[in-house]
C-alpha positions in Angstrom: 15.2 9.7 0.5 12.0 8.3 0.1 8.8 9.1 1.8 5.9 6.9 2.7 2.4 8.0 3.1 0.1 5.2 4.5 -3.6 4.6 5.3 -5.8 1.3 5.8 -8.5 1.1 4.2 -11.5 -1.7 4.0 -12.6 -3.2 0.8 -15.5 -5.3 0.7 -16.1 -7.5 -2.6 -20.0 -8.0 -3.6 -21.1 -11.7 -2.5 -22.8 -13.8 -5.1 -26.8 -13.9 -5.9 -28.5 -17.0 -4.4 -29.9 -19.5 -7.0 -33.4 -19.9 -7.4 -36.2 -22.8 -6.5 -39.0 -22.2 -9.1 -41.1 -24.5 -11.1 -42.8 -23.5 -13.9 -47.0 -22.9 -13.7 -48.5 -22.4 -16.5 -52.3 -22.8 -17.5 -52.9 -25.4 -19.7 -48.9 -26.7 -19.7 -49.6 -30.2 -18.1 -45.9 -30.4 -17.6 -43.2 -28.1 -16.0 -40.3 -28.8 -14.4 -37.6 -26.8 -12.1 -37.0 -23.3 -13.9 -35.2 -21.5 -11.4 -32.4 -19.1 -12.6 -28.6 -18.5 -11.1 -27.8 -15.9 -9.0 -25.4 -13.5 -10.7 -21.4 -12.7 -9.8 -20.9 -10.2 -7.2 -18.5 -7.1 -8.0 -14.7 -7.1 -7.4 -12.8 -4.5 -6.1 -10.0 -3.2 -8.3 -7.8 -0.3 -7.8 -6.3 1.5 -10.8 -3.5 4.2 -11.4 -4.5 7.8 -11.5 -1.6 9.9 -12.5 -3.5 13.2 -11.6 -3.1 12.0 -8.0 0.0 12.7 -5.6 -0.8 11.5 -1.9 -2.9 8.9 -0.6 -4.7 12.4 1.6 -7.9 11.6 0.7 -8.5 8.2 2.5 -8.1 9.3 5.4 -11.6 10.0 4.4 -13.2 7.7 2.7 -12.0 4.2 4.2 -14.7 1.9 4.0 -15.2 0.9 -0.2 -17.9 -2.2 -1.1 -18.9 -3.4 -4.7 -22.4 -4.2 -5.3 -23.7 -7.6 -4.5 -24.9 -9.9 -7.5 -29.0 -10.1 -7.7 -30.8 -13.2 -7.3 -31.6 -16.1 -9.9 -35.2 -15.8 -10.6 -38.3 -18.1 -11.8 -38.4 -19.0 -15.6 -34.7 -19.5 -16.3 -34.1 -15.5 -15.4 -30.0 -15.0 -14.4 -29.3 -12.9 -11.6 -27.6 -9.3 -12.9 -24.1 -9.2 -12.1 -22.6 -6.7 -9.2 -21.1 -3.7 -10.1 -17.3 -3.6 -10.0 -15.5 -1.0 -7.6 -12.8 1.0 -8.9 -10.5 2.5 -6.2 -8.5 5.3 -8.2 -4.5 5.5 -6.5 -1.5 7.8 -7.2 1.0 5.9 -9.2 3.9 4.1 -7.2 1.2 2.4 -4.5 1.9 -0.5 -2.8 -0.5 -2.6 -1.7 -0.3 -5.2 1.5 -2.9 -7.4 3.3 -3.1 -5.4 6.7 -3.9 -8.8 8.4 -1.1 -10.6 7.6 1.1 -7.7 5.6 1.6 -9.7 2.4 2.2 -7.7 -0.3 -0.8 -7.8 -3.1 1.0 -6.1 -5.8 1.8 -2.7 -6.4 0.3 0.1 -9.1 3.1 1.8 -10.8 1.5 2.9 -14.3 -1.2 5.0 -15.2 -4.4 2.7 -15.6 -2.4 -0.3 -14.1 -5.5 -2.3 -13.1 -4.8 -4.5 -9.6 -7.4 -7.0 -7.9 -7.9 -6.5 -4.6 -10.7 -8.4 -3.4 -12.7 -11.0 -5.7 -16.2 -11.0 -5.7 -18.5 -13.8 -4.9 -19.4 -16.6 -7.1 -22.6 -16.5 -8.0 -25.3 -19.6 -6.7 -27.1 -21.9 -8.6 -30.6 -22.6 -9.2 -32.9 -25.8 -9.3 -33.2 -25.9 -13.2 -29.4 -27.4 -13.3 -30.2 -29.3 -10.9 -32.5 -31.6 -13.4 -31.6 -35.3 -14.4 -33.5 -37.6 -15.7 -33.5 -39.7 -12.3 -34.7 -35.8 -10.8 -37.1 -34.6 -12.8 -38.4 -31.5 -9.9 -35.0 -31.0 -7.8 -35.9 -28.6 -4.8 -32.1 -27.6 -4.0 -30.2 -25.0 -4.9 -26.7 -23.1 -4.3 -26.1 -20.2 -2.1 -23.9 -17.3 -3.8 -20.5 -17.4 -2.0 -19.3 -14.6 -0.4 -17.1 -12.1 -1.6 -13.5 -11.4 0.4 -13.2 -8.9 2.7 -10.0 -7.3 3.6 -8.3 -4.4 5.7 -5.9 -2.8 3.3 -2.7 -1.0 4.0 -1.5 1.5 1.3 1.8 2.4 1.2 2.7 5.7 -0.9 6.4 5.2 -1.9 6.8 8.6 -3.1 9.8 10.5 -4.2 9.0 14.6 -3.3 7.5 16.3 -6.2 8.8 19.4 -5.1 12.8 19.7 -3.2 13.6 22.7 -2.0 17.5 24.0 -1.7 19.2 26.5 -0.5 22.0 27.4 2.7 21.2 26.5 6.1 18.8 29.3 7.8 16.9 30.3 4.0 13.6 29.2 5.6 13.3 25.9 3.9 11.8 24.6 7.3 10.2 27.5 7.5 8.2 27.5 4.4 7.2 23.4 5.1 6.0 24.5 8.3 3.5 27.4 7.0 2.4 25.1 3.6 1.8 22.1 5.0 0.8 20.2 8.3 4.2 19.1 8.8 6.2 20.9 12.0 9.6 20.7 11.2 12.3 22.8 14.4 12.9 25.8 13.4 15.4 28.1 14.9 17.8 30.8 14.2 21.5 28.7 13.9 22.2 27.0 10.6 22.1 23.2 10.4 18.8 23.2 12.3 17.4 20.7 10.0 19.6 17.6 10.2 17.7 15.4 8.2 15.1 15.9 5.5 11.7 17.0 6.5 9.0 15.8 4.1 5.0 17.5 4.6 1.8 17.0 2.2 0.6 20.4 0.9 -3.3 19.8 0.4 -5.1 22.5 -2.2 -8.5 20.3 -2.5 -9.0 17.5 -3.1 -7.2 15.6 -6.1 -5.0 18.5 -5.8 -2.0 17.8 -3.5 1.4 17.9 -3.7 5.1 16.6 -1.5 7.5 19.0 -0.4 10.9 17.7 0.9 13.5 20.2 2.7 17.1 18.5 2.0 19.5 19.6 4.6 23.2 20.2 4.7 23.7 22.0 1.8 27.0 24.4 2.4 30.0 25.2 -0.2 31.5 22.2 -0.9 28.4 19.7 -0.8 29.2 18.4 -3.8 32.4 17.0 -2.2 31.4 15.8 1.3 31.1 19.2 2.9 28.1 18.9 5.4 25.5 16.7 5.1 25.6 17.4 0.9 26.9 13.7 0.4 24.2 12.4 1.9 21.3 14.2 0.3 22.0 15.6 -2.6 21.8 12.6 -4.9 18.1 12.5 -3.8 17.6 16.0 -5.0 17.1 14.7 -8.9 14.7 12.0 -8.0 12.2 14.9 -7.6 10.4 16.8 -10.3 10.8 20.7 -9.1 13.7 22.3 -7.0 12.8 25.4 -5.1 15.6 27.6 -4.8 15.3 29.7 -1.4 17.8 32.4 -0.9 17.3 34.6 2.3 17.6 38.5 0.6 18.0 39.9 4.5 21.1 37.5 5.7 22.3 38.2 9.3 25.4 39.7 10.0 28.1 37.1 8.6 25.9 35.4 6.4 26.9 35.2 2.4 24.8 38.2 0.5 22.0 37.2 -1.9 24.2 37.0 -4.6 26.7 34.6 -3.4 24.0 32.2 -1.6 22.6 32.1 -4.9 26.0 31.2 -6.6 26.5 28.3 -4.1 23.9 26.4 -4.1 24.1 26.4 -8.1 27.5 25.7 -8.4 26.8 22.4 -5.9 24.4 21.2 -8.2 26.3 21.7 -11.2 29.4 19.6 -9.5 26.8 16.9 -8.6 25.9 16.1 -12.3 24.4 17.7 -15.6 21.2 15.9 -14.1 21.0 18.4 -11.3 22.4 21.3 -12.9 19.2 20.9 -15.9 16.6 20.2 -13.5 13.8 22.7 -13.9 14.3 25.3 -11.1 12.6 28.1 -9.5 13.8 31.0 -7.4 12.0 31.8 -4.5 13.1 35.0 -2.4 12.4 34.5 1.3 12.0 36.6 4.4 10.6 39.8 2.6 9.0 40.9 5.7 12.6 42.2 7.2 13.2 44.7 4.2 11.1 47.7 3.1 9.0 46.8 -0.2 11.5 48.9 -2.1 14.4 47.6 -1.3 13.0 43.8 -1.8 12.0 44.9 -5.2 15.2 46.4 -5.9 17.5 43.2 -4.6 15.1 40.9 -6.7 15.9 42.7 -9.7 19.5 42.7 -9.0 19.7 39.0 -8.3 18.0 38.7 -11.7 20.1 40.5 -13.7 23.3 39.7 -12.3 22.1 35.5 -12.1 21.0 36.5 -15.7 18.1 34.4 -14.7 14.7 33.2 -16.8 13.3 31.4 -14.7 10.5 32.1 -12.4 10.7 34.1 -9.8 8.7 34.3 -6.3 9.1 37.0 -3.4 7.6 35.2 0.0 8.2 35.4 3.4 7.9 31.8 5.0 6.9 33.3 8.5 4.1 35.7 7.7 2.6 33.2 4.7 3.5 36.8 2.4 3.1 35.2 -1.2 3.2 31.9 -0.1 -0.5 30.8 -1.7 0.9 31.7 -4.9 3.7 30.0 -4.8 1.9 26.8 -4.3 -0.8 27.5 -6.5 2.0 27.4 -9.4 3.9 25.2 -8.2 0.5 22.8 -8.5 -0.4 23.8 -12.0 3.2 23.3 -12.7 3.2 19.2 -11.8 0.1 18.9 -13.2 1.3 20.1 -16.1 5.1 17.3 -15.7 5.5 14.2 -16.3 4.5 12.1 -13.8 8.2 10.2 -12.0 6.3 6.2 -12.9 4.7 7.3 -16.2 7.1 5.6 -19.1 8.6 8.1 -21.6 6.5 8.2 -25.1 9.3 8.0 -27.9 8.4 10.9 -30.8 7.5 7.9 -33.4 5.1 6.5 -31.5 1.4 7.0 -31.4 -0.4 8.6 -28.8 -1.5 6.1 -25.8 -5.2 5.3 -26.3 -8.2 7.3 -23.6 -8.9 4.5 -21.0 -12.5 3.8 -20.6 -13.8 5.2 -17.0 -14.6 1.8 -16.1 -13.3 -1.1 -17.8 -15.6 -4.0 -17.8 -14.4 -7.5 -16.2 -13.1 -9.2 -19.2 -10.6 -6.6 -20.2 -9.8 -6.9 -16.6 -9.3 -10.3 -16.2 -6.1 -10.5 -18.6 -4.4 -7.8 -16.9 -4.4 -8.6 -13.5 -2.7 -12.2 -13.4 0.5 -10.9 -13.0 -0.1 -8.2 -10.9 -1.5 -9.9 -7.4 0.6 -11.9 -5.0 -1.3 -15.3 -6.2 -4.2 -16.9 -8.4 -6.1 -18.0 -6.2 -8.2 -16.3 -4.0 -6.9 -15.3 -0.5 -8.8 -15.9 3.1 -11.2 -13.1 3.8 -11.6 -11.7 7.0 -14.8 -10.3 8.2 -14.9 -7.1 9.2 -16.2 -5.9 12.5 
């Protein structure tokens, strides 16, 4: 299972300072001679992996993204200043194609992973290196080029951070539906959801998580019963497992206990992978008992699970409990390792602060390997 969360976006390298036609003018300097400065480089736009990011939700915002331009080459020899670079921060694991032609740039898979996405102009050139000994006042000059311009697509390859399990009818659709903008069918038959249903809880901004219902989870999953086959292996490609059991079944449904029982007994038989996987229960459909008697089946679930976990009483229709549940569950990934961030082995030392903006030199090494090609690519104008 994997989900993909796009947006286009427009990047718009700074273009290069013009050079400068200046001759020097001085009282009481007989001579002078061409003394116009270069223009100066114009900023590139780079983006750069941001671990503390989730979903590419906030471009759909902010699309448009421009570097400075370089200044202008002045009289007496003066350089142009150099644009300032623009520094797009990404969630880790995006891909990155030309929208024009959809070639793949490169991708950002690490945090800080620093990838060149449009080059900024080269700056112009002014008279004063323009002077030969057969040209002793040259009046020309070089125009700064332009910097690229490209539409971007972004392509979030994202595992879910968050998977939620449990028997068909616990709600799972339920709960997307109320915590997120995604509108999953939801009805009152089991098997309803037939394949997984995927929606982008938003808190604020930089705060934002992936929720992923995986269907077809009966008795027997682990062994081709239902849908389990299919779906289950994705299940430890997330990095939290919500555990919904429905504490007022219907008439013919398994009791609390043994809907519990199920599900973890199907993830054990998957693999130790599964089975260790940091796991929350979550008690669903509160609403259909009295207060008392949800209190008192959540305590007996607990004892008799002899579980340590956390534990969350909700109800998925009436949004009962439900903020809190996300709010944890959102300190909680901040909190885990990140799916691309590399394991740090106990010996070694800690990974160095990056700086906010790195300048271009420390940029330049980093990025050969990471674009599509060395040179340049066409830019497009934008409209």
């Amino acid at each position: 299972m994997k989900f993909v969360d796009e947006a286009e976006i427009r990047v718009e390298a700074g273009d290069g300072g013009n050079g400068c036609v200046s001759f020097r003018r001085e009282r009481f300097i007989p001579k002078g001679g061409p003394d116009g400065g270069d223009g100066g480089d114009g900023g590139s736009v780079y983006l750069i992996g941001d671990p503390g990011l989730n979903t590419l939700v906030d471009f759909r915002h902010s699309r448009r993204h421009r570097a400075e331009r370089g200044r202008d080459g002045m009289g007496q020899n003066r350089t142009g200043r150099g644009g300032e670079d623009k520094w797009i921060q990404v969630p880790l694991g995006t891909r990155v194609l030309d929208a024009e032609t959809n070639e793949l740039i490169g991708e950002v898979l690490t945090a800080d992973q620093q990838l060149l996405v449009a080059q900024g102009g080269f700056h112009g050139i002014g008279n004063a290196r323009y002077k030969s000994s057969t040209n002793r006042a040259p009046r020309q000059s070089k125009p700064g080029t332009p910097g690229e311009r490209r539409r971007l697509k972004l392509e979030l390859i994202l595992l879910a951070d968050v998977g939620l399990v449990g028997l068909p009818n616990a709600g799972k659709s339920s709960l997307i539906r109320k915590v997120s903008s995604a509108r999953p069918r939801v009805a009152d038959y089991p098997f309803t959801t037939l394949y997984p249903n995927l929606g982008v809880v938003s808190l604020g901004p930089r705060q934002s998580f992936v929720i992923a219902d995986i269907p077809g989870l009966i008795a027997g999953a682990a062994d081709g019963a239902g849908l389990g086959t299919r779906f289950l292996k994705h299940l430890s490609r997330t990095r939290l497992l919500l555990h919904l059991v429905d504490i007022a079944p219907y008439e013919g449904s398994p009791a609390p206990l043994e809907q519990a029982r199920i599900i973890t007994q199907e993830l054990a038989a998957h693999g130790e992978e599964l089975a260790t996987k940091e796991r929350w229960l979550v008690l669903n459909k509160a609403d259909l008992l009295e207060p008392e008697l949800a209190t008192e089946v959540q305590h007996r679930l607990i004892d008799d699970l002899d579980w340590t976990g956390p534990v969350f009483t909700i109800s998925a229709v009436t949004g009962a409990g439900t903020d809190a549940l996300v709010g944890a569950v959102m300190q909680r990934l901040n909190a885990l390792q990140h799916p691309f961030e590399p394991r740090q082995e106990a010996n070694s030392p800690p990974k160095a602060q990056p700086k906010a903006q790195p300048s271009a030199s420390e940029v330049s090494d980093n990025t050969s390997t990471e674009t599509s090609t060395s040179e340049p690519s066409t830019w497009h104008p934008l409209d």
